[in-house]
MDAnalysis code that builds the backbone (N, CA, C; Angstrom):
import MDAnalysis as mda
import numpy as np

u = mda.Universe.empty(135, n_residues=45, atom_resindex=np.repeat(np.arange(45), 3), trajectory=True)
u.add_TopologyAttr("name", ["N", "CA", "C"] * 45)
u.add_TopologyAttr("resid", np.arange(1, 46))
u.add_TopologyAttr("resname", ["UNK", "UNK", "UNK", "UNK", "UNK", "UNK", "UNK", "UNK", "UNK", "UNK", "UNK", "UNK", "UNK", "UNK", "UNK", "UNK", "UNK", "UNK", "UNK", "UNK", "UNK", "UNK", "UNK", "UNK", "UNK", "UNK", "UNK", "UNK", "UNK", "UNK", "UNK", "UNK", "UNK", "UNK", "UNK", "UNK", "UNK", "UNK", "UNK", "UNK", "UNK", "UNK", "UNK", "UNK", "UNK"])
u.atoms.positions = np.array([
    [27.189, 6.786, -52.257],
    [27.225, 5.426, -52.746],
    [27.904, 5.414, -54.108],
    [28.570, 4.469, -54.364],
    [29.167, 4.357, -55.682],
    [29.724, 2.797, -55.825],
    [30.550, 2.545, -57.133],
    [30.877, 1.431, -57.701],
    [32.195, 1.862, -58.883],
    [33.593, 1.109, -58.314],
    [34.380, 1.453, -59.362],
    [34.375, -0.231, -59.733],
    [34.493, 0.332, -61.682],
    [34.684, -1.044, -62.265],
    [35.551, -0.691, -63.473],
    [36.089, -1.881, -63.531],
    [37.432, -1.857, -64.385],
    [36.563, -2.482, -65.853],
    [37.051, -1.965, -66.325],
    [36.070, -2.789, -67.801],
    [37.528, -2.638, -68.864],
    [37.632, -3.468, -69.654],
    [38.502, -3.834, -70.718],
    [38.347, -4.537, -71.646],
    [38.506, -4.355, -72.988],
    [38.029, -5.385, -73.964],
    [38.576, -6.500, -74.055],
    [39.688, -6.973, -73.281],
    [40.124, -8.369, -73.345],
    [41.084, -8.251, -71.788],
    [40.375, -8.427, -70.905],
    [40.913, -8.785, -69.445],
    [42.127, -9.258, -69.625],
    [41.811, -11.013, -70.188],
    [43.464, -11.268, -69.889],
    [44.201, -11.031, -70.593],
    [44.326, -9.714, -71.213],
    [45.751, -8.912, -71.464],
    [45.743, -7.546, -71.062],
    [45.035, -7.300, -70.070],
    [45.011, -6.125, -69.371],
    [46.219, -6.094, -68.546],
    [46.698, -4.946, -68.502],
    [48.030, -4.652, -68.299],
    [48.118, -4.488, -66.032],
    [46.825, -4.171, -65.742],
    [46.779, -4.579, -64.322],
    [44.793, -4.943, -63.829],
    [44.750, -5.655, -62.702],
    [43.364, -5.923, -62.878],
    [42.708, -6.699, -63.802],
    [43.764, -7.323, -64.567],
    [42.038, -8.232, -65.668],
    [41.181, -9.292, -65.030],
    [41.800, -9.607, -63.642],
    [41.121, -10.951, -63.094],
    [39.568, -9.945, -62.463],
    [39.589, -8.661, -62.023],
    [38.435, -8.094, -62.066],
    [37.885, -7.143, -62.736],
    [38.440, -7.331, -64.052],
    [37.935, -6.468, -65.079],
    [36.545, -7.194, -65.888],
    [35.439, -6.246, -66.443],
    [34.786, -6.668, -67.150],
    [34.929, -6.524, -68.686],
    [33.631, -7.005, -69.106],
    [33.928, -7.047, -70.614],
    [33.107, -6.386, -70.830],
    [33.179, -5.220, -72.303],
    [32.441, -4.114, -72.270],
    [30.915, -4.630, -72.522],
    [30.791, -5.708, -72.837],
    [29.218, -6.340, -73.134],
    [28.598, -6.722, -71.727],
    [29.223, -7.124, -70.644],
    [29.513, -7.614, -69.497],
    [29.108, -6.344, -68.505],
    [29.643, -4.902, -69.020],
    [29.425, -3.717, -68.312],
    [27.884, -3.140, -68.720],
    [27.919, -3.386, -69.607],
    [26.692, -2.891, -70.671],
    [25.008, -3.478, -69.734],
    [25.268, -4.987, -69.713],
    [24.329, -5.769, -68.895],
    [24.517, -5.390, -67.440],
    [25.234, -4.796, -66.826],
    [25.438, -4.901, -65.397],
    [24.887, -3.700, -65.281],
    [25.088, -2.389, -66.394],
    [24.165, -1.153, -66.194],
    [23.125, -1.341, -66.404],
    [22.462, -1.957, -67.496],
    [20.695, -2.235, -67.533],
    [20.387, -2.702, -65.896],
    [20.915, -3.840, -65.681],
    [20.257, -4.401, -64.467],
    [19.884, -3.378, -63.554],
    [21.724, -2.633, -63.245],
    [21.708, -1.679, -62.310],
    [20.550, -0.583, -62.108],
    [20.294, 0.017, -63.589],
    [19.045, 0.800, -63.936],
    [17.964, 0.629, -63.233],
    [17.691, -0.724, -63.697],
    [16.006, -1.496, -63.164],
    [16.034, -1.165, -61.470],
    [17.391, -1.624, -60.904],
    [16.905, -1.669, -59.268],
    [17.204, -0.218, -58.895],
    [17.895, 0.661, -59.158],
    [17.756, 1.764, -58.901],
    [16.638, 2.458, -58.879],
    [15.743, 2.661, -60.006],
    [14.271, 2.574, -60.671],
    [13.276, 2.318, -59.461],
    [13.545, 0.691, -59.283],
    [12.918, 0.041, -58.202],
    [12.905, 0.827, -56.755],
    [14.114, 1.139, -56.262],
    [14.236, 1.764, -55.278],
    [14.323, 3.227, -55.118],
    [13.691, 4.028, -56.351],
    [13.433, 5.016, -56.153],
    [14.765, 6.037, -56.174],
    [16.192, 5.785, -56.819],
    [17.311, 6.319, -56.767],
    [17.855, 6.377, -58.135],
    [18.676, 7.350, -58.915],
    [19.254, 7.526, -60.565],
    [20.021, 7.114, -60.535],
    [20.709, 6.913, -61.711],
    [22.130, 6.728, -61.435],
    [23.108, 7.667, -62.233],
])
């Protein structure tokens, strides 16, 4: 199982991908969350 994510400090001037790039504050919150349900379901990350 895995997850590729594009993270960039300013998407729209990312040179390819900024329409699905995140923002490093944006990545930051998406790993806490990620943490918790991993946690939840008994898996690390």
């Amino acid at each position: 199982d895995g997850l590729l994510i594009e993270v960039h400090n300013n998407p729209k001037h990312a040179l390819c991908d900024g329409a699905q790039s995140l923002r490093p504050e944006q990545f930051k919150d998406l790993m806490e969350q990620l943490s918790r349900v991993s946690q939840a379901v008994g898996r690390t990350l």
